[in-house]
N, C-alpha and C positions, 0 to 999 in steps of 0.2 A: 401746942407741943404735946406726943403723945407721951402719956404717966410712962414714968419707968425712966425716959430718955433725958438723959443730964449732960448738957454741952459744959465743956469745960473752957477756958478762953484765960490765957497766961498772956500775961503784959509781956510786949516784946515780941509776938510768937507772928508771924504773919496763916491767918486762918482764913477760910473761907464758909466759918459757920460764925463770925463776929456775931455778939448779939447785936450792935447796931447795923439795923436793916439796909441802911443808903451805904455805908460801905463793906458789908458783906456784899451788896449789890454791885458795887464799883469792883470787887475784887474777883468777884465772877465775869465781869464782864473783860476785867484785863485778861482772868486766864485765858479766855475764849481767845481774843484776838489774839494773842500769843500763841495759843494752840494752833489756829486760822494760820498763822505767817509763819510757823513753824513745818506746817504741812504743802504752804504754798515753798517757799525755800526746798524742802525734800524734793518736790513736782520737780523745778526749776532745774537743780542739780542731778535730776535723776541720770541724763546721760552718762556724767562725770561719776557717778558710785554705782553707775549700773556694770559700768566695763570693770571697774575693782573686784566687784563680787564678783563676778562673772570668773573672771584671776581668779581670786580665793574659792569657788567650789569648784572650780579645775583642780586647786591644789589638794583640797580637803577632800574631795568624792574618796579617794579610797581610805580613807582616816573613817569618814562615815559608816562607808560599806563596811569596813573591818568590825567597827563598835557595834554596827546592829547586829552583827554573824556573832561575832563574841560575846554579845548580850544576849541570844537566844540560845547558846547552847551551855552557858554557864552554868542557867538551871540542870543543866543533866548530867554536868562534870560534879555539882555538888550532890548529887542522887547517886551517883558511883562513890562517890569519896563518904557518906552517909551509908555504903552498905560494905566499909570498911575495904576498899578497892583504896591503892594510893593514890596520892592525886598526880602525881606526876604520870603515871599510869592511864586512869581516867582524861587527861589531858590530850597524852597521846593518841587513845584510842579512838576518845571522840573525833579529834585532830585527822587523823587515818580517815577514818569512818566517812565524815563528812565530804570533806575533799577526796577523796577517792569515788567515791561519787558523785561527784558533783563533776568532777575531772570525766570520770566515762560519760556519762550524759553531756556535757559536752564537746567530747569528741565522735561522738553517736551522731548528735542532733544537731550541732554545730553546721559542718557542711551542710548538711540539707535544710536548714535555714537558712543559709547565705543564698543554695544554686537556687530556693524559691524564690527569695526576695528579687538576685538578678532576674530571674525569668518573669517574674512580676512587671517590675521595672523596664523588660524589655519591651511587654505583649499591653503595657498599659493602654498607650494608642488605641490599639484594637480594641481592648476590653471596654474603652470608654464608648467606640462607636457602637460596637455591641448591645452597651448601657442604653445606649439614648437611641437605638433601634426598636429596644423592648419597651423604651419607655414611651414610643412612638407609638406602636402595636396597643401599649394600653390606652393611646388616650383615644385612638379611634374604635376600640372596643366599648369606652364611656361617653360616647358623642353626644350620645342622648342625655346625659346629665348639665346641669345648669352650669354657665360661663365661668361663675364663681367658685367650683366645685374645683374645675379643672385650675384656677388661678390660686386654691388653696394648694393643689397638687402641686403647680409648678415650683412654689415655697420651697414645700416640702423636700421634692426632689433636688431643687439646687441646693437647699441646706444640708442634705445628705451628700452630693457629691464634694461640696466646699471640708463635711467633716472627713469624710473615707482620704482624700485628695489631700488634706493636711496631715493625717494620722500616716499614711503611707509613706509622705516625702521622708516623716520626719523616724520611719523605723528603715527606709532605707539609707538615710545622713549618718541617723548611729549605728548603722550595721557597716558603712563605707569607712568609719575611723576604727581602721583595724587595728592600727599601733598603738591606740589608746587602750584598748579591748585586754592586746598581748601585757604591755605594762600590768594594768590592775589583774592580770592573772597570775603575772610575777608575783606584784606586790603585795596583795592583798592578803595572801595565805600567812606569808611572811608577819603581818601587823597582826593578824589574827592571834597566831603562836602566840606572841609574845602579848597583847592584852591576855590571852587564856592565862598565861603563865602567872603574870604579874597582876591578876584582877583585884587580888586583898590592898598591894600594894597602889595601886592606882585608886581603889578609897580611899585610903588612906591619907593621901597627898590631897585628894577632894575635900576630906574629912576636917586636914589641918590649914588648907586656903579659906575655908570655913571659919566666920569670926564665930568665937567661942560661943555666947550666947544665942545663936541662930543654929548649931549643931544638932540638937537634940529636934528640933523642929523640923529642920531641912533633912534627919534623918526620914524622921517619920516622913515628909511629905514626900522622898522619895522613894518609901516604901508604899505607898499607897498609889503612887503613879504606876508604881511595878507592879503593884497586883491588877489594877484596869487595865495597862497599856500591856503588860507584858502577855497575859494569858491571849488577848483579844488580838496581838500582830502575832503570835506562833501561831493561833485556831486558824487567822483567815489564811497563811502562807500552807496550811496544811489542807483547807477547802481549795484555794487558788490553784494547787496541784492537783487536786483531784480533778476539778473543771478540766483542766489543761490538756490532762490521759484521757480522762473521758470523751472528748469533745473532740477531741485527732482519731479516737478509735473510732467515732460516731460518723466523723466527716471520710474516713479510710474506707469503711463499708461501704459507703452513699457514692464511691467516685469521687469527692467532691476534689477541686482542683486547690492547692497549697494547703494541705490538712495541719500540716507544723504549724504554718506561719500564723492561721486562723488561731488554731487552739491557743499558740501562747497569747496574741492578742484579746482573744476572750479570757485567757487564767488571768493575765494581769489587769482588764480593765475589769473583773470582779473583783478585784480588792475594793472596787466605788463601791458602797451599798445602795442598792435601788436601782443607782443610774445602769450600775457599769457594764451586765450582761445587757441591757438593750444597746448600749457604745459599741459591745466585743463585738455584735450579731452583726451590727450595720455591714461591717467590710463582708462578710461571708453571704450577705443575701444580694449584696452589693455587685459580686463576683458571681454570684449564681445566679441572676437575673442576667448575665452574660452566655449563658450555658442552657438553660429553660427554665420556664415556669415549673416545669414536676421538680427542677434542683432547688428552685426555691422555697418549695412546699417541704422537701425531704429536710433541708438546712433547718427552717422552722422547728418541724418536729425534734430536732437531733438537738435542738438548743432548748425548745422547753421540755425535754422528756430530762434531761440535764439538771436544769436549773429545777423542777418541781423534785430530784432528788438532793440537790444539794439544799434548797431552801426548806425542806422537810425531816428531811433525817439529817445533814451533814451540819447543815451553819447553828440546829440547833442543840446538837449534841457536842460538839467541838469549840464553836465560839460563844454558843447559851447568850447570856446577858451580862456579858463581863464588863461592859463598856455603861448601861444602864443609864441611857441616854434618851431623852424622849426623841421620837421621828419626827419632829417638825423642826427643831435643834439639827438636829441631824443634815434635812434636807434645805436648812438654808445653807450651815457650814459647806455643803456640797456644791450648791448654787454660789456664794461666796470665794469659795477656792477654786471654780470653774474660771471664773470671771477674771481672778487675778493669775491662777497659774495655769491654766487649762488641766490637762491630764494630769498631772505632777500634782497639782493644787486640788485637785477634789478627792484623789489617791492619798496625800496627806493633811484634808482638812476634818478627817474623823479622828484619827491618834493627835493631833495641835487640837482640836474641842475637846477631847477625854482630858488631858492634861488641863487646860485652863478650867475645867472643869473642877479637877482635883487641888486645884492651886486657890481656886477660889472658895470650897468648903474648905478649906485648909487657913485661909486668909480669916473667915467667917468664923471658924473656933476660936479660933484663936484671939481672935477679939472680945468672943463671948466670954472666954474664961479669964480674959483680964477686965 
């Protein structure tokens, strides 16, 4: 045992550090199997709580959507009210401010995301023959290369049309449930107000379902999630938007065909870190390997002339190292929440690691100081 380290073991107490070695033995081994048939059982019923939840984040999405809008602007409602602005005031304005733009921009860019996705969805057929025309063109320009070469390629390109083919259905699904869209635009402004309004009160009520002794604790730990989680999802929503403009003005120049539709797919799959801009690019080289090889070339340029400003001046001036996470941490979380949630899950498997992160040098002190 190393110096320093003093197991303690009270009669009565069921432990997994016993000092007798054959049933601290036996007591790991029931955990295990109980962990084992605990996870088999979840498997087993997953049909049966998969359609639940599924319920429940139908019901809770705009409960969600509201708390992360209300939790990013609260920091600026209290920087008005700090420069002696009231807050009912500052609540307003921000309130205004925000939805009022948010409202124009989406009645700007709204229709013409929809009329490109229908015409997407229309000319897909064709784009596909298109696809597998050029990709025809290339492989008789590579004849000369070995069997194998071409049998790496053929991978590759079915693995790119299976991702472009799944990403597509599934932004045309959610763009087709319009009456969902129209609710959460009712609704959401609506929840917004009132957590702005009521945000002391709503600690408050956290503060006191909080068992007394754990307050002072769960304060701080959830101040210290606020300063990782908080600076690092406003930075990347203010890079995510930059890609977004940039990258429509880039593809607007070039001709390229659905400039909206490309840009917001590449702003929102750069929330990934690493992966997401080579995700966004796929559908835009995908569609322009339908059009020529020089759209191709131009698409490239227009996404890394992009991304070498956003990865040099923008991510590292805006989002810096607020999250202070090693990259290999990083790129398993991303690989991890690929595999369980696809797009959704590798989108939120960097703020779910910052957080267990924070939870776990929290855990860590706190043991040390007792």
């Amino acid at each position: 045992m190393a110096q320093g380290v003093k197991l303690v073991y009270r009669e009565g107490e069921v432990c997994l550090f016993h000092p007798n070695k054959s049933i601290r033995f036996l007591y790991w081994i029931s955990a295990g199997i109980l962990a084992f048939l605990f996870m088999y059982l979840l498997w087993i019923l997953l049909p049966l709580y998969q359609t639940v939840l599924t319920v429940l984040l139908h019901i809770l999405t705009p409960f969600i959507i509201s708390a992360l809008i209300a939790y990013l602007l609260h920091p600026v409602i209290e920087k008005l009210h700090q420069c002696n602005f009231p807050r009912w005031f500052a609540i307003i304005g921000i309130y205004i401010v925000f939805f009022g733009l948010s409202g124009y921009l989406l009645y700007k860019a709204f229709p013409v995301l929809l009329h490109q996705l229908r015409d997407l969805n229309a000319n897909l057929p064709t784009f596909m023959e298109q696809y597998r025309n050029a990709i025809y063109g290339l492989y008789e320009r590579t004849a000369y290369l070995p069997e194998s070469v071409h049998d790496r390629m053929d991978l590759l390109f079915y693995r790119v049309e299976e991702f472009v083919g799944h990403l597509l259905t599934s932004v045309v699904e959610q763009a087709a449930k319009l009456m969902d869209i129209v609710i959460l635009a009712a609704v959401i402004p609506v929840l917004v107000f009132y957590m702005l309004k009521d945000f002391d009160l709503i600690r408050k009520v956290v503060r006191g379902l909080t068992p007394e002794k754990y307050r002072d604790d769960g304060r701080k730990l959830c101040l210290e999630i606020d300063k990782s989680l908080g600076n690092y999802i406003r930075g990347q929503l203010l890079v995510c938007l930059f890609v977004s403009l940039t990258t429509y003005g880039f593809l607007w120049l070039i001709g390229m065909r659905y400039p909206l539709l490309l840009a917001v797919i590449m702003g929102v799959t750069n929330i990934i870190p690493y992966f997401g801009p080579i995700l966004g690019a796929i559908p835009a080289v995908v569609i322009a390997l339908t059009i020529s090889y020089k759209m191709v070339i131009y698409v490239v340029i227009a996404v890394f002339i992009v991304q070498i400003i956003e990865g040099n001046l923008l991510s590292p001036f805006i989002v810096g190292k607020s999250i202070n996470i090693h990259p290999i941490l990083i790129i398993f979380a991303l690989l991890a929440g690929g595999e369980v949630g696809g797009i959704i899950g590798m989108i939120l498997a960097v703020p779910l690691l910052t957080i267990l992160k924070v939870i776990l040098f929290h855990i860590h002190r706190f043991r040390t100081a007792d």
